[in-house]
C-alpha positions as CSV (number, residue, x, y, z in Angstrom):
1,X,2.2,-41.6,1.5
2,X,0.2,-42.6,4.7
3,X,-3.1,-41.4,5.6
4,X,-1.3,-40.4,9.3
5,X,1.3,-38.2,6.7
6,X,-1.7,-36.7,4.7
7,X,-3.4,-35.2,7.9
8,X,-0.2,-33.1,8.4
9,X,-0.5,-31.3,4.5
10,X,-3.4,-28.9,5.6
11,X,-2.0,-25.6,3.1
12,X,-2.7,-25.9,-0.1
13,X,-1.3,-23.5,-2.0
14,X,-3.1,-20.3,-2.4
15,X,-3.4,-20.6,1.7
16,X,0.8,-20.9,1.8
17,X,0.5,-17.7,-0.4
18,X,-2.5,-15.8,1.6
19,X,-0.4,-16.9,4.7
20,X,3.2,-15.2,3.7
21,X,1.6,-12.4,1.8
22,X,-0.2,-11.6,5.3
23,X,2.9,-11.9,7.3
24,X,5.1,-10.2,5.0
25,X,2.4,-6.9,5.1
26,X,2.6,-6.7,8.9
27,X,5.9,-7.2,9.3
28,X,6.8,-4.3,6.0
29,X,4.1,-2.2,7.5
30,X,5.8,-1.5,10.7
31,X,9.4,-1.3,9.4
32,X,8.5,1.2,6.7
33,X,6.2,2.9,8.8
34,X,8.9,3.3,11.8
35,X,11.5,5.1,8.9
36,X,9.0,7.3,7.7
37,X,8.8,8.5,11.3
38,X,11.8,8.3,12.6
39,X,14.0,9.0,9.5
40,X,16.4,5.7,9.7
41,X,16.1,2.3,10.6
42,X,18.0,3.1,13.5
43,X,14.8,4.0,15.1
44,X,14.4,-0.3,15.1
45,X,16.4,-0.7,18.3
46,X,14.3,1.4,20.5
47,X,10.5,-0.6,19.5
48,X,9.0,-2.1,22.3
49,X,10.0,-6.0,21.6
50,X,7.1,-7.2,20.0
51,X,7.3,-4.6,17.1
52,X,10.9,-5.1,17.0
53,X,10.2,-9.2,16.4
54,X,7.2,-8.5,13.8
55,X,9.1,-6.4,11.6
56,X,11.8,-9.2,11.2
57,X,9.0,-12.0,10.8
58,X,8.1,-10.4,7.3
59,X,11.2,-13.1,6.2
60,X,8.8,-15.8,6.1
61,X,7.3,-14.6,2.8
62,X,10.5,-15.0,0.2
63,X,11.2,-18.3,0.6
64,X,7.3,-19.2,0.0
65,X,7.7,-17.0,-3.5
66,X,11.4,-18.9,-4.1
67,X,9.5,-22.0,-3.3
68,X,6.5,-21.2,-5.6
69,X,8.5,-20.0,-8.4
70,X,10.2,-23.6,-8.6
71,X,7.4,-25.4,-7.8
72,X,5.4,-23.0,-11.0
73,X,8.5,-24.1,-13.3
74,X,7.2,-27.9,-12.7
75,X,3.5,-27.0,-12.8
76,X,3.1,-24.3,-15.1
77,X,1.9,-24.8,-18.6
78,X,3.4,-22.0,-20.5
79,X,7.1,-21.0,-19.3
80,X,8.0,-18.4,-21.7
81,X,4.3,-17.3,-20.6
82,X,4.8,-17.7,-16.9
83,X,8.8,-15.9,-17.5
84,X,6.9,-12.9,-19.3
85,X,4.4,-12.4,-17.0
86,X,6.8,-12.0,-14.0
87,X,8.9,-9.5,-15.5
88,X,5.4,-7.1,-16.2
89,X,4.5,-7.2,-13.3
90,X,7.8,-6.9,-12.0
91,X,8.0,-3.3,-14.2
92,X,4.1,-2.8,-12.7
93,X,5.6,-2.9,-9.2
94,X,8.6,-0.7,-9.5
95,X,6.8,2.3,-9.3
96,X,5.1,1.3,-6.1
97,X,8.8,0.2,-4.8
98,X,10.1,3.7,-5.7
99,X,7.4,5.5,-4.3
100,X,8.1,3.5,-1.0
101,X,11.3,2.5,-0.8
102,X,13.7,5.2,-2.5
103,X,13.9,7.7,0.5
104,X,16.1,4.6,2.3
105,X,17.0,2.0,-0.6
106,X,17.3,4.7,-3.3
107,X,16.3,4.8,-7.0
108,X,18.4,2.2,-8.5
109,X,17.0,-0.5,-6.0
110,X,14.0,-2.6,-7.7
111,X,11.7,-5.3,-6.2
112,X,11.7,-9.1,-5.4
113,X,10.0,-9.8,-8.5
114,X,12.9,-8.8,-10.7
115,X,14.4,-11.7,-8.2
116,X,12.4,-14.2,-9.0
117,X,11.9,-13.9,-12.6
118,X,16.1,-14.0,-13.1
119,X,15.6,-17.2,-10.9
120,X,12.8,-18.8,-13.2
121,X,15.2,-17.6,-16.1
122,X,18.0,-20.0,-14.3
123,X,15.8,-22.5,-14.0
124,X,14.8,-22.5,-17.7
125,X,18.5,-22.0,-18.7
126,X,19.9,-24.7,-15.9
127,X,17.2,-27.7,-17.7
128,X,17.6,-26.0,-21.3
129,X,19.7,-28.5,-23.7
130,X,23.5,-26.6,-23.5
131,X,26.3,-27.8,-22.7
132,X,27.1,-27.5,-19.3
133,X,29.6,-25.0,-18.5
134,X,26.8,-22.9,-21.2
135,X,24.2,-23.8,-18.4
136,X,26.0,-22.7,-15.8
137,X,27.2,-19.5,-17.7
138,X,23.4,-18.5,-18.1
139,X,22.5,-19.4,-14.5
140,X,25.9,-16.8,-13.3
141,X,24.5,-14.4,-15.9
142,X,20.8,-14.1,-14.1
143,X,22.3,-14.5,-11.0
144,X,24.2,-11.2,-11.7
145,X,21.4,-9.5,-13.3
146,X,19.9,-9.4,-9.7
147,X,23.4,-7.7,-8.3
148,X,23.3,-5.1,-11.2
149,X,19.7,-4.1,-10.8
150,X,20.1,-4.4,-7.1
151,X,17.3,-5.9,-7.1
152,X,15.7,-7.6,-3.5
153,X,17.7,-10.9,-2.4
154,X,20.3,-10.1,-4.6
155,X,22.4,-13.1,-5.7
156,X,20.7,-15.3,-2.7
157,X,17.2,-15.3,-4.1
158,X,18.2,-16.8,-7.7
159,X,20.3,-19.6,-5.9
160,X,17.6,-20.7,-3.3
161,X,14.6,-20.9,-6.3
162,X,17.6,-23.1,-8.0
163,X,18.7,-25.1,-5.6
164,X,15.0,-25.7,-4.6
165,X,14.5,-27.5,-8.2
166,X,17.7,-29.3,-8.2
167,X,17.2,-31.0,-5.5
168,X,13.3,-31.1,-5.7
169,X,14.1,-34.6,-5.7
170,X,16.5,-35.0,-3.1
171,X,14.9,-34.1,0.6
172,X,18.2,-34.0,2.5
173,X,20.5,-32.7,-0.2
174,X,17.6,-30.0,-1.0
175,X,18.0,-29.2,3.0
176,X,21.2,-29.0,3.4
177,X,21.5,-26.5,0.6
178,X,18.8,-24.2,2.0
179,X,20.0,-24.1,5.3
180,X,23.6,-23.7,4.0
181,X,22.2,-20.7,2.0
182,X,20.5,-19.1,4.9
183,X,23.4,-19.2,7.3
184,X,25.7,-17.7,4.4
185,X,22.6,-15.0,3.8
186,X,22.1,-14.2,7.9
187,X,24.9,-14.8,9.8
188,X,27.3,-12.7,8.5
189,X,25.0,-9.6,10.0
190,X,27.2,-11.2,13.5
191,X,29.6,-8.7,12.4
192,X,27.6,-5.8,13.6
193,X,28.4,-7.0,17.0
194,X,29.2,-3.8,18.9
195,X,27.4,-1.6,16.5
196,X,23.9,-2.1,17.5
197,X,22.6,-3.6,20.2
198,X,23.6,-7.0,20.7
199,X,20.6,-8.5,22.2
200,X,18.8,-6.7,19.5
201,X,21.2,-8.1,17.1
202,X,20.6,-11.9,18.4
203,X,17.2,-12.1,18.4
204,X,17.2,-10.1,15.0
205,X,19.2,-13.1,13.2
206,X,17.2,-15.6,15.0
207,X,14.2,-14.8,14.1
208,X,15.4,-13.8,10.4
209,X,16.8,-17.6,10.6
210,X,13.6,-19.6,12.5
211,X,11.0,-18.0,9.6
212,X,13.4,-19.3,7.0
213,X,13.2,-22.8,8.9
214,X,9.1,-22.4,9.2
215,X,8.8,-21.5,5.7
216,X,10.5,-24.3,5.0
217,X,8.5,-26.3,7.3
218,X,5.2,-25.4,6.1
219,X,6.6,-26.6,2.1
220,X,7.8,-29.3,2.9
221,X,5.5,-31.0,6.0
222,X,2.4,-29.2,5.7
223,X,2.0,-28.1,2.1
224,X,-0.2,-30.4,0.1
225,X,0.2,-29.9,-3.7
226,X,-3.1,-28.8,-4.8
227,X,-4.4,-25.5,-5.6
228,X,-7.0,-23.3,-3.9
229,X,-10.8,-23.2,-4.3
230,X,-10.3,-20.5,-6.6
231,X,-6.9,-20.1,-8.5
232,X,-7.4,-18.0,-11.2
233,X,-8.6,-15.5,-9.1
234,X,-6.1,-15.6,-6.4
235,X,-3.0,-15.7,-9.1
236,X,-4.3,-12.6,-10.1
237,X,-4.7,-11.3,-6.7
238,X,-1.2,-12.2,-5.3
239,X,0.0,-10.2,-8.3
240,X,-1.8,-7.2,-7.5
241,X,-1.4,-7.4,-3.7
242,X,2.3,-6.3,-3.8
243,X,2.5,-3.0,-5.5
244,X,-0.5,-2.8,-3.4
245,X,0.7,-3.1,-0.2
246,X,3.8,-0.6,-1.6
247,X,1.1,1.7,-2.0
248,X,-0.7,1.2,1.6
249,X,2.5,1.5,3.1
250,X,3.6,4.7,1.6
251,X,-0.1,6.6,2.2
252,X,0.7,5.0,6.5
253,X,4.2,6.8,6.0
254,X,2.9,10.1,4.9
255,X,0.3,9.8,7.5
256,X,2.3,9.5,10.3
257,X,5.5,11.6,9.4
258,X,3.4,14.7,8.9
């Protein structure tokens, strides 16, 4: 690596986190907030532009947390440790996630963290020592676990924090994959044309798309490998911050739908 390469990697991680985690509140902040107005998401096609665009920018958080999650599997030195504390704080969350989010997504929706515990469990099973039609058994097996909980980034989210460690090695092939993912996860909202506003609908994909491709960005180019200043306290923190925010959110909506 270069010393002209090394001026580009200015994130380390807990500033990749800090960074989606702040994006991610904004953007869930006014799309919740507009529901618990409004009464439907429908209310989204009539915000000025700017709201419209932040709401939708909020996708440059998951693929950070898919990233982080494979990138943890390499780094961390307890799995079975690392697997288990996912899935509490996964449970911790779902409260906060129904308090929130059953009035639109209902009660048998759970949260992202669900997600991307079933994607470290792939991970684990896809480097684990079984045949391979075992492997990829176990990796189908979490990947449904997702679709039965309906749990955020259903089937997606275990297959990008996969593919991100299978091809952790392999820049192009690693690419390819993730971009292939996202047009299969965004594109097929196209067939809303003539159901919602099509300029609405345009700019809605591509943004969706360009935070997937900035997220991807920042891992890949700017990211530099090391931890923050203060990791065990920010680890901590990140974990905390999302039933958190749920909560925040919630206390806005009651605020301004009364």
């Amino acid at each position: 690596m270069g010393k002209s390469d090394c001026n580009y990697r200015i994130f380390n991680r807990d500033m990749m986190k800090y960074l989606a985690i702040f994006i991610m509140f904004w953007g869930h902040l006014i799309g919740w907030a507009v529901q618990y107005k409004y009464g439907d998401v429908e209310a989204y096609y009539t915000l000025p532009m700017w709201e419209y665009i932040i709401i939708y920018t909020s996708l440059f958080c998951p693929p950070v947390m898919f990233f982080f999650i494979a990138d943890g599997y390499k780094y961390t030195r307890d799995r079975k440790k690392y697997a288990q504390r996912l899935l509490l704080f996964a449970c911790i969350t779902q409260p906060f996630d129904w308090l929130c989010c059953h009035k639109f997504s209902g009660w048998w929706h759970t949260n992202v963290i669900f997600t991307l515990f079933f994607g470290l469990l792939a991970i684990m099973a896809w480097e684990s020592k079984f045949k391979l039609w075992q492997r990829i058994a176990l990796v189908i097996l979490c990947d449904g676990m997702t679709l039965l909980i309906y749990s955020d980034w259903i089937i997606f989210g275990v297959l990008f924090i996969l593919f991100l460690h299978i091809f952790r090695e392999k820049p192009k092939a690693r690419f390819i994959a993730y971009m292939s993912l996202t047009a299969l996860h965004f594109l097929p909202n196209l067939f809303s044309l003539g159901k919602i506003p099509t300029d609405r609908l345009i700019i809605q994909i591509a943004v969706m798309m360009l935070m997937f491709v900035l997220a991807y960005l920042c891992m890949t180019v700017f990211y530099n490998g090391k931890k923050g200043k203060h990791p065990t306290l920010a680890k901590w923190f990140f974990y905390g911050f999302y039933p958190l925010h749920y909560l925040i959110i919630w206390i806005v909506g009651v605020i301004i739908s009364t």
